[in-house]
C-alpha positions in Angstrom: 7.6 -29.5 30.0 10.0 -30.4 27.7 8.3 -32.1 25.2 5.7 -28.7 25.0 9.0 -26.7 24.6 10.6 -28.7 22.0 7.1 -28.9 20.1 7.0 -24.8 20.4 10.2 -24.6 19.1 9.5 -27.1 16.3 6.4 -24.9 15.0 8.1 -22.0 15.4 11.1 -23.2 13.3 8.7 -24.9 10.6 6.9 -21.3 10.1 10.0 -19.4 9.8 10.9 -22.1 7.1 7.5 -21.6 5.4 7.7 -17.9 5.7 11.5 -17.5 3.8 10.0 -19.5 0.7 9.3 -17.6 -1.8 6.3 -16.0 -2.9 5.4 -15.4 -6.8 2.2 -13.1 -7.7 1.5 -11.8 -11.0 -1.3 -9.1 -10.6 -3.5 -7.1 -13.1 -5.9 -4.3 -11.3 -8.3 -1.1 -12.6 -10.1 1.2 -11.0 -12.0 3.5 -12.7 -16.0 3.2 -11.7 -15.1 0.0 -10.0 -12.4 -2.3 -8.9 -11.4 -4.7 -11.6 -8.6 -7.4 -11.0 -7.1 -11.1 -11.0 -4.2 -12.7 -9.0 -2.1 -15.3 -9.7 -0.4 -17.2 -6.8 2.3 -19.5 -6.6 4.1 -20.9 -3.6 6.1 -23.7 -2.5 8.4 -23.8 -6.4 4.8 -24.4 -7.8 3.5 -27.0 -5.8 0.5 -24.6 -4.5 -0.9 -22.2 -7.2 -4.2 -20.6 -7.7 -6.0 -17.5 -9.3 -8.8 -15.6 -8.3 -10.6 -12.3 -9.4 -11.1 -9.7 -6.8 -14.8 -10.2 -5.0 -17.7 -9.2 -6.9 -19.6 -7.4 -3.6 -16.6 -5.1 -3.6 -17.8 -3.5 -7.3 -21.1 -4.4 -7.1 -22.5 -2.3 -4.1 -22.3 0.8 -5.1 -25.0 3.8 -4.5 -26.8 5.7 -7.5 -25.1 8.0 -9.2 -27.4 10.8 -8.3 -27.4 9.7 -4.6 -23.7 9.9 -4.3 -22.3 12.7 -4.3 -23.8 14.8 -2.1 -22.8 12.4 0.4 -19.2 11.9 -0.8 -18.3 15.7 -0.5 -20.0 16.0 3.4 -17.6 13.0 4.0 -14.6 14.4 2.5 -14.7 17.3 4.2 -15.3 15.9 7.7 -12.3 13.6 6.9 -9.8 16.7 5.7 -10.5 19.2 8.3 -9.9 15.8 11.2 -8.0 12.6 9.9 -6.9 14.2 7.0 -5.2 17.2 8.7 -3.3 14.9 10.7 -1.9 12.5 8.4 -0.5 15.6 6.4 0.9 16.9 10.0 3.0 13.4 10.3 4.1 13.8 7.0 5.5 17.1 7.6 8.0 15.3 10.3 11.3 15.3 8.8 12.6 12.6 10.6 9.1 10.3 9.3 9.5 11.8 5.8 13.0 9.7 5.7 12.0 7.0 7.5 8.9 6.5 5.1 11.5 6.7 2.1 13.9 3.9 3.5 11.2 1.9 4.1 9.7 2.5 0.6 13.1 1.9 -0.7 13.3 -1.3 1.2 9.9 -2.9 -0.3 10.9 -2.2 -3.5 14.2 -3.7 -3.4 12.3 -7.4 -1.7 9.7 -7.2 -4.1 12.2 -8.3 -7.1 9.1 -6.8 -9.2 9.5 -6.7 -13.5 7.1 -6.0 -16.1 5.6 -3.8 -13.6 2.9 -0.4 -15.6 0.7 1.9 -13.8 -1.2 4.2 -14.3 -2.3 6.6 -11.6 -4.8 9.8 -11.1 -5.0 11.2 -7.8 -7.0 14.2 -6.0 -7.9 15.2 -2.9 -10.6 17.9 -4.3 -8.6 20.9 -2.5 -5.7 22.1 -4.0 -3.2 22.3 -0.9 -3.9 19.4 0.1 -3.2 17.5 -3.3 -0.4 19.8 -3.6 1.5 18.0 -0.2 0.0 14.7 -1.3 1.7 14.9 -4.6 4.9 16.7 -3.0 5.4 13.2 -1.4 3.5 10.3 -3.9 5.8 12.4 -6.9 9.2 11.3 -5.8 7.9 7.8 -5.2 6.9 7.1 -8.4 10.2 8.4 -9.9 12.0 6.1 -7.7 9.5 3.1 -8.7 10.3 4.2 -12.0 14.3 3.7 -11.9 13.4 0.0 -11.2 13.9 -2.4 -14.4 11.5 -2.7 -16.5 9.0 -0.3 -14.5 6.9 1.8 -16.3 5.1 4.4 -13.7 2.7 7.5 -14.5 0.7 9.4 -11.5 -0.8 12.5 -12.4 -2.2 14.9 -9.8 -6.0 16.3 -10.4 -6.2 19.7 -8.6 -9.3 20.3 -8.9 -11.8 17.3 -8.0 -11.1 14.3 -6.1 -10.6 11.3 -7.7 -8.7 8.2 -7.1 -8.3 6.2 -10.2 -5.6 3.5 -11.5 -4.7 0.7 -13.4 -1.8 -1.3 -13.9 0.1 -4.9 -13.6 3.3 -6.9 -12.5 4.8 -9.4 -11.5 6.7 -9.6 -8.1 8.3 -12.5 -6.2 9.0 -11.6 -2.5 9.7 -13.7 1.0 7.5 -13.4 3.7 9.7 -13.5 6.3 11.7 -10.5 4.7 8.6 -8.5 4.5 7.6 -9.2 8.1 11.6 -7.4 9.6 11.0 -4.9 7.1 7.6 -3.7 8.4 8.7 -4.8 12.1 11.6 -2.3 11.6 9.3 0.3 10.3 6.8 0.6 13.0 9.3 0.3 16.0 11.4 2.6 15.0 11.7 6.4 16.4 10.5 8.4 14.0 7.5 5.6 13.3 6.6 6.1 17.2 6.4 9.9 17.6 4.1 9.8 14.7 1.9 7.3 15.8 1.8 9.4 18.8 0.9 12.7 16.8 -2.5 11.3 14.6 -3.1 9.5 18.5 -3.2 13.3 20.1 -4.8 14.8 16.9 -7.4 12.5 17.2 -8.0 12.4 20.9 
């Protein structure tokens, strides 16, 4: 019984260990008509490095241009008058509209990101509800901004929906950090109540 505990405790120790080294990824992504991108990873001071493009079935299955919009706008507005509607309902929470912030704040602080550019359009194809989306995504991306040597543009389309962006950086983060950060997040009050809002919404 021992021997298992000590052996628990060892693997739990060793993956702590592995999960405070840090992480370095340098990342270049587009999306206009398709997902473009490359990632470079390096762990472990450099001993384990590699690079890889995004997957080619994620750009390549796409339906005809003719055949795909008529489709697009009966999903959108299933998804704004259910899902939708109750996502912008948490948001409205106060208490998760700060939370979200700290947190936000938080990530960018761990990510030790520079030479960080994007380029963002965003639309929901109704006007209120881009309108609230930006209310919230604005701020963000002046606070992203304030970071050294960020450069960081989102501009809201009113009119149609669209979701297009393209940008780069390089970030080093830990693991381990990350993992509190997020576990602090979602266990927290304000996290809770709205988990239990989109839960009722939906149900």
């Amino acid at each position: 019984m021992s021997t298992l505990l000590i052996t628990i405790v060892s693997l739990v120790g060793a993956l702590i260990v592995l999960m405070a080294v840090p992480i370095d990824i340098e990342l270049y992504v587009e999306r206009n008509a398709r997902v473009e991108g490359r990632v470079n990873f390096r762990w472990l001071f450099g001993l384990v490095k590699f690079a890889f493009d995004l997957p080619p079935e994620a750009r390549a299955q796409q339906p005809e241009p003719g055949e795909r919009e008529p489709g697009k706008r009966k999903h959108r507005k299933i998804k704004r008058g259910r899902d939708g509607g109750n996502l912008l309902g948490v948001f409205r929470q106060p208490a998760f509209r700060r939370r979200v912030w700290r947190f936000v704040k938080d990530l960018v602080r761990a990510a030790h990101s520079r030479d960080v550019f994007l380029h963002m359009r965003i639309g929901l194809g109704d006007p209120a509800d881009t309108g609230r989306l930006w209310g919230f995504v604005g701020p963000l991306a002046m606070l992203a901004s304030s970071r050294h040597g960020a450069d960081i543009t989102i501009e809201p389309e009113f009119m149609d929906p669209v979701f297009e962006f393209r940008g780069h950086g390089c970030f080093r983060f830990v693991p381990l950090e990350f993992l509190l950060l997020a576990i602090a997040f979602l266990l927290s009050p304000p996290s809770l109540r709205a988990w239990r809002t989109l839960r009722q919404g939906s149900g």
